[in-house]
C-alpha positions as CSV (number, residue, x, y, z in Angstrom):
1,X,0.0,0.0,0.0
2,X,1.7,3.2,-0.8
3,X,2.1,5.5,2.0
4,X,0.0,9.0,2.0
5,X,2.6,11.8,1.0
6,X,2.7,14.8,3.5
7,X,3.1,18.6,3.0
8,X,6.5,20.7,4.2
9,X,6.8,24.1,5.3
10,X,9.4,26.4,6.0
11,X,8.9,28.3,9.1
12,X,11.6,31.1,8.8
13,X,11.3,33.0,12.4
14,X,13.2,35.5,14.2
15,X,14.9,33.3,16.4
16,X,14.6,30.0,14.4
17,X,14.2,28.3,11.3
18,X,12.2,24.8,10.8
19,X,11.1,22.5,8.5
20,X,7.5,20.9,9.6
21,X,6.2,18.3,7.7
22,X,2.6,17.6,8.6
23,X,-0.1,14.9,7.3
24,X,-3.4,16.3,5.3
25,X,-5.0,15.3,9.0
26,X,-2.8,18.4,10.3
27,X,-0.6,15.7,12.6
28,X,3.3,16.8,12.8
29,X,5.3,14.0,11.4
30,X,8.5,15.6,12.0
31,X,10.2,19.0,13.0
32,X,13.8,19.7,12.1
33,X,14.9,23.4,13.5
34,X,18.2,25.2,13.7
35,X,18.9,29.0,15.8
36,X,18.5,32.2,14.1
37,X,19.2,35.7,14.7
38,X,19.9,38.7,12.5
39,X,24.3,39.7,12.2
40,X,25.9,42.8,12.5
41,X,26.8,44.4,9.2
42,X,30.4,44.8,8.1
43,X,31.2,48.0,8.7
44,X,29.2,49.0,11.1
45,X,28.4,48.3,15.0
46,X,24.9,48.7,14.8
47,X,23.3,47.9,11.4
48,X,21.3,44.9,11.4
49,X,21.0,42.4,8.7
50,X,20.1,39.0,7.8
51,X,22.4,36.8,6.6
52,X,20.6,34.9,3.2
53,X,23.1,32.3,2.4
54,X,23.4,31.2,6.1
55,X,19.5,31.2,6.6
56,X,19.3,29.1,3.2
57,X,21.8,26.8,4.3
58,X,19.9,26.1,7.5
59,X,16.6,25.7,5.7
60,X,18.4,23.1,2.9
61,X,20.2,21.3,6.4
62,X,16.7,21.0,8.1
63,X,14.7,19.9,4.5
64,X,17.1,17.5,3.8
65,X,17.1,15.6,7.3
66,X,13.3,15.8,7.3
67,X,13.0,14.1,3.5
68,X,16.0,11.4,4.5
69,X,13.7,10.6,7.7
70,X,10.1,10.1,5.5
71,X,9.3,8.0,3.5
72,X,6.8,9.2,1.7
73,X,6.1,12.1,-1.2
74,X,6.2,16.0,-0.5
75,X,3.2,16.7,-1.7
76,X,4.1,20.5,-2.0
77,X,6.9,23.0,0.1
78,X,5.7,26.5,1.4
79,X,7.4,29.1,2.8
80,X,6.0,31.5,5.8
81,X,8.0,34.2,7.7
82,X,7.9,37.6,9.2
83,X,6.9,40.7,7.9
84,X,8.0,43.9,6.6
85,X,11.7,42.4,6.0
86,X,13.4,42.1,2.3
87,X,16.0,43.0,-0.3
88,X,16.4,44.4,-3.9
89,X,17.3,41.8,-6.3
90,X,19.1,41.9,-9.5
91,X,17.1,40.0,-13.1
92,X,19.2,37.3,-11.7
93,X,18.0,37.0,-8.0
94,X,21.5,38.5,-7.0
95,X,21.1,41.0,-3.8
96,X,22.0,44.4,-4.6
97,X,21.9,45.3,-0.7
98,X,21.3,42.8,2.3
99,X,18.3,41.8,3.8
100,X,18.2,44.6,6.7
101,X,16.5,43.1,9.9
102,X,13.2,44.6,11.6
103,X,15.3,44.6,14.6
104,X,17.9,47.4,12.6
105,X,18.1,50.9,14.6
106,X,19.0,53.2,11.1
107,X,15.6,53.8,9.9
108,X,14.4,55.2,13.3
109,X,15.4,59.1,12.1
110,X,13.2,58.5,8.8
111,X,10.3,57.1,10.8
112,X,10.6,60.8,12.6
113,X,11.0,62.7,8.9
114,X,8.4,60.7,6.8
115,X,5.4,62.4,9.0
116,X,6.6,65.7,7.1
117,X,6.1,64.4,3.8
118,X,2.4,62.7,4.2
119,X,0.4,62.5,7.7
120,X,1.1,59.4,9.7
121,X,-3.5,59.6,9.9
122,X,-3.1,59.6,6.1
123,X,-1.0,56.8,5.8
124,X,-3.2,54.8,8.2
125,X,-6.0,55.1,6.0
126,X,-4.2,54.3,2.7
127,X,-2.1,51.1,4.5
128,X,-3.9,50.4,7.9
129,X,-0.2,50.9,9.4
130,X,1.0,52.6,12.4
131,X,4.3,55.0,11.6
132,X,6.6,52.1,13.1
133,X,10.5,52.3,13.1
134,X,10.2,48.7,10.9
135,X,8.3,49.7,8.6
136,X,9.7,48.6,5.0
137,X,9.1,51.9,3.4
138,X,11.7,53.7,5.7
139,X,13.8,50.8,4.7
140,X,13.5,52.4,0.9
141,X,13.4,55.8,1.7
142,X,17.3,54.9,3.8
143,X,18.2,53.4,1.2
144,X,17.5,55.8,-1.8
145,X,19.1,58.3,0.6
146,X,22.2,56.4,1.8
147,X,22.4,53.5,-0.6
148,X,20.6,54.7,-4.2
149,X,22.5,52.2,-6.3
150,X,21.1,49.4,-4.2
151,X,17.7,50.5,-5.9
152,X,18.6,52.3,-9.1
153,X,20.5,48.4,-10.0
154,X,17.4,46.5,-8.8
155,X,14.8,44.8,-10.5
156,X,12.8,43.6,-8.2
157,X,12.2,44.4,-4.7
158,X,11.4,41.0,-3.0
159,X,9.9,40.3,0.9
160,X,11.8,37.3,2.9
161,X,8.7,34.6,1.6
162,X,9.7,36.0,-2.4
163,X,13.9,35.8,-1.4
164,X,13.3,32.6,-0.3
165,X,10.9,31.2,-2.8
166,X,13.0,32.6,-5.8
167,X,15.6,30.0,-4.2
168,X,13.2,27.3,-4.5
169,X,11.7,27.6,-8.0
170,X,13.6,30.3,-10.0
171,X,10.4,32.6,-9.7
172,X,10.1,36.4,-8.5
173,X,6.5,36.8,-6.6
174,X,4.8,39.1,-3.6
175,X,2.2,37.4,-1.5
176,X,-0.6,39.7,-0.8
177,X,-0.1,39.2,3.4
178,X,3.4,40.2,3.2
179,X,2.9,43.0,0.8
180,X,0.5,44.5,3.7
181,X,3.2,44.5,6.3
182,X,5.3,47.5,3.7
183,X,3.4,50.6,4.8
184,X,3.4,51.1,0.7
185,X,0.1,48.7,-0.1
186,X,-3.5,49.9,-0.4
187,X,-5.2,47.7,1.8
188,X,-8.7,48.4,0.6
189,X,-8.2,48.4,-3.1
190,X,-5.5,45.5,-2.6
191,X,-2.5,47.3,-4.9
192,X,0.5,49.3,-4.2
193,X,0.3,52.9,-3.0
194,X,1.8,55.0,-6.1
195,X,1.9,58.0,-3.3
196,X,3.6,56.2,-1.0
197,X,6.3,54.4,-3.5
198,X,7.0,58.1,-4.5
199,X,8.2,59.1,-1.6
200,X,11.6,56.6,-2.3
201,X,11.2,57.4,-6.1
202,X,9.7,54.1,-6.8
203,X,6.7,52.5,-9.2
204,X,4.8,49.5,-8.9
205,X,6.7,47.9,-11.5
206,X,9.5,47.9,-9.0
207,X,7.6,44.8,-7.5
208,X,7.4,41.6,-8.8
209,X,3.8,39.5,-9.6
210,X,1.5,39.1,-7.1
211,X,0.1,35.7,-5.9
212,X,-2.8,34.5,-3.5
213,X,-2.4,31.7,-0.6
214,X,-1.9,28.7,-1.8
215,X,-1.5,29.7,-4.9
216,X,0.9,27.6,-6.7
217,X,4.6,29.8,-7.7
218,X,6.2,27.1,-9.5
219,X,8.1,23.7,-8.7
220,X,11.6,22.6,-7.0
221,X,14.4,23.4,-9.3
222,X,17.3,20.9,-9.9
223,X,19.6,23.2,-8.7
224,X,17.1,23.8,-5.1
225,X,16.4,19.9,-5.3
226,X,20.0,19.5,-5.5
227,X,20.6,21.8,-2.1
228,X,17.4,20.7,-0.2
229,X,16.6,17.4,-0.7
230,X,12.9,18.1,-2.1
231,X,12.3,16.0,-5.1
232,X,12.8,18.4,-8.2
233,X,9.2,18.9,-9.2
234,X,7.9,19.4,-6.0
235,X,5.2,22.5,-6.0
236,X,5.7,25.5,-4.5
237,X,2.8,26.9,-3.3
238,X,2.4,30.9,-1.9
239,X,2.2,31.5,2.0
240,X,4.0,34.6,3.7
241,X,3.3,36.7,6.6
242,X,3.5,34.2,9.4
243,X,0.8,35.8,11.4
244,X,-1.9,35.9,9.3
245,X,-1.4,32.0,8.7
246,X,-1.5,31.7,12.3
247,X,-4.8,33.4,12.3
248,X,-5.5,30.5,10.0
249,X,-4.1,27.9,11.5
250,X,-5.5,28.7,14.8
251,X,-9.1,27.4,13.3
252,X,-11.1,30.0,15.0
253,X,-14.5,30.2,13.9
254,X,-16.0,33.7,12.9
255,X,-17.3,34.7,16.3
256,X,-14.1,34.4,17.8
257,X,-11.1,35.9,18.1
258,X,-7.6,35.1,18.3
259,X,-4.9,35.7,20.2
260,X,-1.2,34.9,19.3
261,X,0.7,34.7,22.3
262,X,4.7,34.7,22.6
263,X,7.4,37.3,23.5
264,X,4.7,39.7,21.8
265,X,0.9,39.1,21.9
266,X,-1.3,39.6,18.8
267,X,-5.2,40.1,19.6
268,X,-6.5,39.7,16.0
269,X,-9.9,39.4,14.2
270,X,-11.0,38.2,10.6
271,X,-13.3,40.7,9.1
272,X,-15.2,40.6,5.4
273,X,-14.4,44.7,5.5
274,X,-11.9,47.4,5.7
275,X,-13.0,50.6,6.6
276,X,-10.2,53.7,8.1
277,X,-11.3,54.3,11.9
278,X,-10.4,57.4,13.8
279,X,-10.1,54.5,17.4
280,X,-8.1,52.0,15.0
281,X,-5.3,55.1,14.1
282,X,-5.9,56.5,18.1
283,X,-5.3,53.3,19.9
284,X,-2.0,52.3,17.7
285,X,-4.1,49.1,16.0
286,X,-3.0,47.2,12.5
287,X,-4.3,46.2,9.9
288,X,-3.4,43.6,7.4
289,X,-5.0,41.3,4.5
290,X,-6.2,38.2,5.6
291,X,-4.3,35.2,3.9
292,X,-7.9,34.6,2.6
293,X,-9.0,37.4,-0.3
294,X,-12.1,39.3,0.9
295,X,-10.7,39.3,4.6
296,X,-8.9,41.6,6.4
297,X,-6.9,41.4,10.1
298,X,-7.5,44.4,12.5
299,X,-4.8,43.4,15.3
300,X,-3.3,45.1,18.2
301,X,-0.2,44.3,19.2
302,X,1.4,44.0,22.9
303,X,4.2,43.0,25.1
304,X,3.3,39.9,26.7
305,X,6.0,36.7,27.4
306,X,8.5,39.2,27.3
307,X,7.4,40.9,30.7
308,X,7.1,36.8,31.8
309,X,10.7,36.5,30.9
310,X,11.8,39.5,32.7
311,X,10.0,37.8,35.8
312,X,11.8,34.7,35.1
313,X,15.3,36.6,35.2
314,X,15.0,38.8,38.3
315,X,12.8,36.9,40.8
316,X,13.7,33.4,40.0
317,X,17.3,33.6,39.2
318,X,17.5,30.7,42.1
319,X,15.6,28.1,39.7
320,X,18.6,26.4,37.9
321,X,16.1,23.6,36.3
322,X,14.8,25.2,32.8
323,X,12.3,22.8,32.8
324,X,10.7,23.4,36.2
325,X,11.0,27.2,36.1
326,X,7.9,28.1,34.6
327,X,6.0,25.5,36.9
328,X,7.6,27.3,39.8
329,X,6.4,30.9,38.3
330,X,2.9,29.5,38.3
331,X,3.4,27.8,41.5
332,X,4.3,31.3,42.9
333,X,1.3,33.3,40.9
334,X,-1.4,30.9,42.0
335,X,-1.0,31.0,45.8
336,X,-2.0,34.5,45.6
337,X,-5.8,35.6,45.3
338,X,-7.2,37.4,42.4
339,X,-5.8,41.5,42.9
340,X,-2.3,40.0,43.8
341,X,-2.9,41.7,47.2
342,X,-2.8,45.3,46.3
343,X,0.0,45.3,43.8
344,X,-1.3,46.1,40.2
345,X,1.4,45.5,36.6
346,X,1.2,48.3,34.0
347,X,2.4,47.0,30.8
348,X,5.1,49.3,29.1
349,X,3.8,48.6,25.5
350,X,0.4,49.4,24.9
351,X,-0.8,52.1,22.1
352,X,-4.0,52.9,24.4
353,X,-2.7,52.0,28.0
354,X,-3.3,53.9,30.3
355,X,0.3,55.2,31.0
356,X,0.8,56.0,27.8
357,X,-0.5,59.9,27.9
358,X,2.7,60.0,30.3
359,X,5.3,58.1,28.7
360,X,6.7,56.0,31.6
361,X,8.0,52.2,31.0
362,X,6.3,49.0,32.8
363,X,5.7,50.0,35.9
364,X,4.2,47.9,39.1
365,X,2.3,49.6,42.1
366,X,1.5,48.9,45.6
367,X,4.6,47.4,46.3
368,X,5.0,46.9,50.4
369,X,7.8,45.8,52.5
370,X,6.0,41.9,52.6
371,X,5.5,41.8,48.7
372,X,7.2,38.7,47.3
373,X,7.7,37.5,44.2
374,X,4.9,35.6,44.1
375,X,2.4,39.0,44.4
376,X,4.4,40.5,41.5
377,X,4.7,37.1,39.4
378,X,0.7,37.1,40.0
379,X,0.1,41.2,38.9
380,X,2.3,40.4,35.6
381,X,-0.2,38.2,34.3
382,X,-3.6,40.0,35.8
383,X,-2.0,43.7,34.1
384,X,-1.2,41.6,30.6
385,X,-4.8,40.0,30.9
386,X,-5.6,43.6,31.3
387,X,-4.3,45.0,28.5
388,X,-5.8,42.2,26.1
389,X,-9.1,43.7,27.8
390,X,-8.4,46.8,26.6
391,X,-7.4,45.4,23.0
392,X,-10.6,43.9,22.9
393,X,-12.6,46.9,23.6
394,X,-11.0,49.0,21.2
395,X,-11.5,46.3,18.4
396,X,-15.4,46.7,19.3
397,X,-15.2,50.2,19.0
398,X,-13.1,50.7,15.7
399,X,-14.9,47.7,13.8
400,X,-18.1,46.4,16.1
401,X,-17.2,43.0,16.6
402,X,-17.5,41.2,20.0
403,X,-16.1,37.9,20.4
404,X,-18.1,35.0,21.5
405,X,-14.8,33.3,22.4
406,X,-10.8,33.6,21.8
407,X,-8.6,31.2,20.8
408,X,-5.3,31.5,22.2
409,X,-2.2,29.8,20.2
410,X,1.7,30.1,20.9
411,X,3.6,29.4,23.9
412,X,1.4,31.8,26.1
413,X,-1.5,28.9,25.4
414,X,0.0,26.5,27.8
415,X,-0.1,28.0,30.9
416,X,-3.0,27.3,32.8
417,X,-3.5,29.9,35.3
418,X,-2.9,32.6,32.7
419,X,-5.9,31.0,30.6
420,X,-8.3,31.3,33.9
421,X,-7.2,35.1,34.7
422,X,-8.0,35.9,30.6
423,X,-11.4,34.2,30.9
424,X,-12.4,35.9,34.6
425,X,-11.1,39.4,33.0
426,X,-12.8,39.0,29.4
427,X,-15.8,37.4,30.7
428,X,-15.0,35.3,27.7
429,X,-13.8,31.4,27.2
430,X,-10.7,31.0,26.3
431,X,-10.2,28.0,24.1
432,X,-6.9,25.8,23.6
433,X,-6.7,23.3,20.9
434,X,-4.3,20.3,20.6
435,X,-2.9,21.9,17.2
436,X,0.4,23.8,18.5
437,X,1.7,24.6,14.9
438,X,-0.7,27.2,14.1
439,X,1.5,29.2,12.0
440,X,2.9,26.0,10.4
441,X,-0.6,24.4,10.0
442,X,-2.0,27.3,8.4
443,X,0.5,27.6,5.3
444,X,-0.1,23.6,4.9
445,X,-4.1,24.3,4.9
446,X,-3.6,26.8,1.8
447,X,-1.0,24.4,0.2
448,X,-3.5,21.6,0.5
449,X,-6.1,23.8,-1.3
450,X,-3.6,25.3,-4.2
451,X,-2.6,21.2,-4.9
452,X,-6.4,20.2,-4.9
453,X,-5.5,17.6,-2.0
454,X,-8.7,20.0,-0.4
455,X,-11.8,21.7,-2.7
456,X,-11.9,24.8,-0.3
457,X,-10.3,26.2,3.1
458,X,-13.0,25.2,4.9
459,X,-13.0,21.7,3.8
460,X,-9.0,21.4,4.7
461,X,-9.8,22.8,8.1
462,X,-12.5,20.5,8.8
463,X,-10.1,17.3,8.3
464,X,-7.7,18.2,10.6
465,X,-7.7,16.4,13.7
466,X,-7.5,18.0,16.8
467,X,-9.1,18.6,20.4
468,X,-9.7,21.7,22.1
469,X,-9.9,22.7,26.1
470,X,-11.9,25.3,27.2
471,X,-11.6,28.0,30.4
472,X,-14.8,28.9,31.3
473,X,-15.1,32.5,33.4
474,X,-15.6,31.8,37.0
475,X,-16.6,33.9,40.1
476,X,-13.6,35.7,40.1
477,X,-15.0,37.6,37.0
478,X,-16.4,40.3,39.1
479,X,-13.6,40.8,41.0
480,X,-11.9,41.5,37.7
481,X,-14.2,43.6,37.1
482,X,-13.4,46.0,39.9
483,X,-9.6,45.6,39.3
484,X,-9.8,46.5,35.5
485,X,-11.9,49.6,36.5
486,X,-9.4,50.2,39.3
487,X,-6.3,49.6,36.5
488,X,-8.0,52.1,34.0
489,X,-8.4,55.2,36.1
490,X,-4.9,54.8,37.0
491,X,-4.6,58.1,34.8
492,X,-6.1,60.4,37.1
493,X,-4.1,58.6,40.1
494,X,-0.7,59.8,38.7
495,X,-1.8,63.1,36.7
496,X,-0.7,65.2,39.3
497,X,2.6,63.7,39.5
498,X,3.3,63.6,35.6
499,X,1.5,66.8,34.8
500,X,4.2,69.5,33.5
C-alpha cells in the first residue's frame, strides 16, 4: 500500500528556522529546527542584517534531514515568515543590498522625517499601518538616501517569503499578506500605493507578480532539489506573513477571536471589510489582508511573554532547572488571590494604556515591604490579561465586533493559570486546541487547497484532527471587574505627579 505523501513548510522566524512536515490530518510528522538571529553588518556596530546564504543553508540542512527521515512524497513546500523584512534583487536574483533586519536601529530618524512628507492619519488610511521604526518603506526611503544604487541596480524588490521562494523555484513573486506589512500597499483596493512608492522614487513595476495563498509559484528546481533534498518537481505553493497563517491555522471560527501569544501578543480578528477608523489610528491598531481574499486582520499588538521572561530573570534567578521554572512561576502566581494583594502590573507597550499619555515604562504599584515574588509574578499576568481587555474593547469600537470566544495559540496557550485570569477578565472562554503549529498548520491548509488535496479552506480545516480545552469565566469575574476599572483610572491617580 503506498504510503500518503505529507506537505512541508518552511517556518523562517526571528529566532529560528524549521522544517515541519505535517499529514493532510494536520498531525506533525517531524520537525527539524536550527537558531536564528539577525548579524551585524560589516562596517558597522549597529546595522542589522540577515544573513541569506546562512539562513538558506539552514533551511536546505533542516529539508534534507526531514526528507531522509520520510518515507513518503512531498506533496508541496511553502514558505512562511515575518513581515515587513526584504532586499532588492538583480534579473538574476542576486542581492544588490542585504536583507536589513526589523530589529535594525538606522531607519528610526526616517520614521521621525516621513510624518513631514504625508500624515502618519493619512498613511493609516491608505495602509492600515501605524508610523513604526520597521516599517519597510523607511527601509527604501534609507536606502535611496544612503544606498541609491542598491535601488537604481534593482529589478525587483522582493519580501523574505519571495527571497526565499525565488531560491526554491527560480520565480520572483509578492504574497498579498506580506505586501500589507510594507506601509506602501492599499489595503482596501488590494495594490500598491503610487503616493507612497513616491516618496523613495519608486513604481509598482518595481515589484514583482503578485500571488494569493496557496496559490501555486512554480516547482523545485534541480539546482534547489540539488541543495534541499525536495524532489525536483515538487510544487511550490504561496504562504507569507507568518501571522496571518497563524490566524488560519489557529481554526477559530468567525465569532471568535484570536490571540497569538509569545514574546509579543497579537489580539487579531478576521473581518469581510476594511474601513479607516479614527479609534483604530488613536489606539496604535493594524491592519493587514487576511491570507484569505475578501478578509482583512485588524490586530493590536502588545508585550506579553516578554514581561514573563523579565520575571523569570530577576525573581527566579535561584531556579537552575529550565524545565521546572515556569512551573515554579505558576506555582508562585497561583497561591495569591485574584488582585495580587494590592500590587497592580502596568504593561510598558500598549498604544492605548493607560500610561501611555505619560510616557513611563512598565511600571508595578502597591509594592510593600512583605511583597514577594509571588504577588508581583501574579500582577504580571492579571496587568497583561488587562491590557488584552483593553485590546478587545478597542477592536469593538473601531470595527463592532464582539467575540463569543478567543482562541489562544503560541507558547502563552500553555499556561493554565494565565488562561483562567483571561477568561475571569474578558468574561469570555478561552479555548486551547491540541494543534500547536498554528503558524505551520496554516501555510499547509492553503498548500492543500492550491494542490487540490482539499476543494476549499473550509474543507481542509474540517479534516484536521485536533481537540480543544476550554476556560470557562468563573466567580472571580467580578472581581476583575473591579480591578480592571481600578487599572484604567490609574490616569487620574498619577496626573498630578506627571503633569508639567
Amino acid at each position: 500500500m503506498k504510503k500518503q505523501g505529507y506537505f512541508m513548510v518552511l517556518d523562517c522566524g526571528a529566532t529560528s528556522i524549521r522544517a515541519v512536515a505535517l499529514d493532510s490530518r494536520g498531525n506533525i510528522l517531524s520537525i527539524v529546527s536550527f537558531p536564528n538571529a539577525p548579524k551585524r553588518e560589516e562596517g558597522s556596530e549597529h546595522y542589522l542584517i540577515w544573513d541569506l546564504e546562512e539562513i538558506w543553508g539552514k533551511i536546505c540542512q533542516a529539508t534534507g534531514k526531514i526528507v531522509a527521515s520520510i518515507g513518503r512524497e512531498v506533496q508541496a513546500v511553502s514558505v512562511t515568515t515575518f513581515g515587513a523584512d526584504g532586499a532588492p534583487v538583480r534579473e538574476d536574483g542576486s542581492l544588490t543590498y542585504p536583507v536589513i533586519s526589523w530589529q535594525c536601529s538606522r531607519t528610526e530618524k526616517w520614521s521621525k522625517k516621513i510624518t513631514e512628507l504625508i500624515s502618519a492619519r493619512e498613511i493609516f488610511r491608505i495602509t492600515g499601518y501605524q508610523v513604526i521604526p520597521f516599517n519597510t518603506l523607511l527601509r527604501l526611503l534609507w536606502l535611496r538616501e544612503n544606498v541609491p544604487r542598491a535601488l537604481d541596480e534593482a529589478k525587483y524588490f522582493l519580501m523574505m517569503p519571495g527571497l526565499l521562494n525565488f531560491r526554491l523555484t527560480g520565480e520572483m513573486t509578492m504574497d498579498f499578506t506580506a505586501a500589507s506589512t510594507t506601509m506602501m500597499f492599499d489595503i482596501q483596493e488590494r495594490k500598491w500605493s503610487e503616493r507612497l512608492l513616491s516618496l523613495a522614487g519608486l513604481r509598482s513595476d518595481f515589484f514583482p507578480r503578485m500571488v494569493e495563498s496557496g496559490e501555486v509559484i512554480g516547482t523545485v528546481t534541480a539546482k534547489a532539489s540539488e541543495e534541499t533534498g525536495i524532489p525536483k518537481g515538487t510544487p511550490v505553493t504561496s504562504a507569507g506573513h507568518d501571522t496571518q497563517f497563524a490566524i488560519i491555522g489557529s481554526l477559530a471560527e468567525d465569532n471568535e477571536l484570536v490571540l497569538s501569544s509569545g514574546t509579543w501578543e497579537i489580539a487579531a480578528l478576521r473581518i469581510p471589510f476594511f474601513r479607516d477608523s479614527e479609534v483604530a489610528f488613536a489606539t496604535g491598531m493594524l491592519v493587514e489582508l487576511d491570507a484569505e481574499k475578501g478578509f482583512w486582520n485588524p490586530q493590536m499588538l502588545m508585550i506579553a511573554g516578554g514581561v514573563v521572561e523579565w520575571v523569570r530573570r530577576n525573581l527566579f534567578a535561584d531556579c537552575k532547572d529550565e524545565q521546572d521554572i515556569y512551573t515554579r512561576i505558576i506555582e508562585a502566581a497561583s497561591s495569591v488571590g485574584p488582585g495580587a494583594e494590592g500590587v497592580f502590573f502596568i504593561p510598558s507597550f500598549m498604544p492605548s494604556g493607560p500610561l501611555k499619555p505619560y510616557g513611563t515604562k512598565g511600571t508595578i504599584l502597591g509594592l510593600g515591604l512583605t511583597t514577594g515574588r509571588g504577588q508581583i509574578a501574579r500582577a504580571v499576568f492579571e496587568g497583561l490579561s488587562f491590557q488584552l481587555r483593553q485590546a478587545v474593547d478597542a477592536l469593538f469600537e473601531a470595527f463592532g465586533f464582539r467575540p463569543g470566544r478567543v482562541v489562544v495559540v503560541g507558547g502563552g496557550s500553555k499556561n493554565e493559570l494565565w488562561n483562567r485570569i483571561r477568561a475571569d477578565v474578558l468574561n469570555l472562554p478561552i479555548v486551547v486546541t491540541s494543534c500547536e503549529e498554528a503558524t505551520v498548520l496554516g501555510a499547509a491548509l492553503f498548500a492543500m487547497v492550491g494542490t487540490g488535496h482539499a476543494k476549499s479552506l473550509k474543507e481542509a480545516k474540517e479534516n484536521i484532527t485536533r481537540t480543544t480545552r476550554v476556560f470557562e469565566p468563573s466567580p472571580h469575574r467580578e472581581i476583575y471587574d473591579e480591578l480592571f476599572a481600578r487599572y484604567a483610572n490609574v490616569p487620574r491617580l498619577l496626573e498630578p505627579h506627571y503633569r508639567e
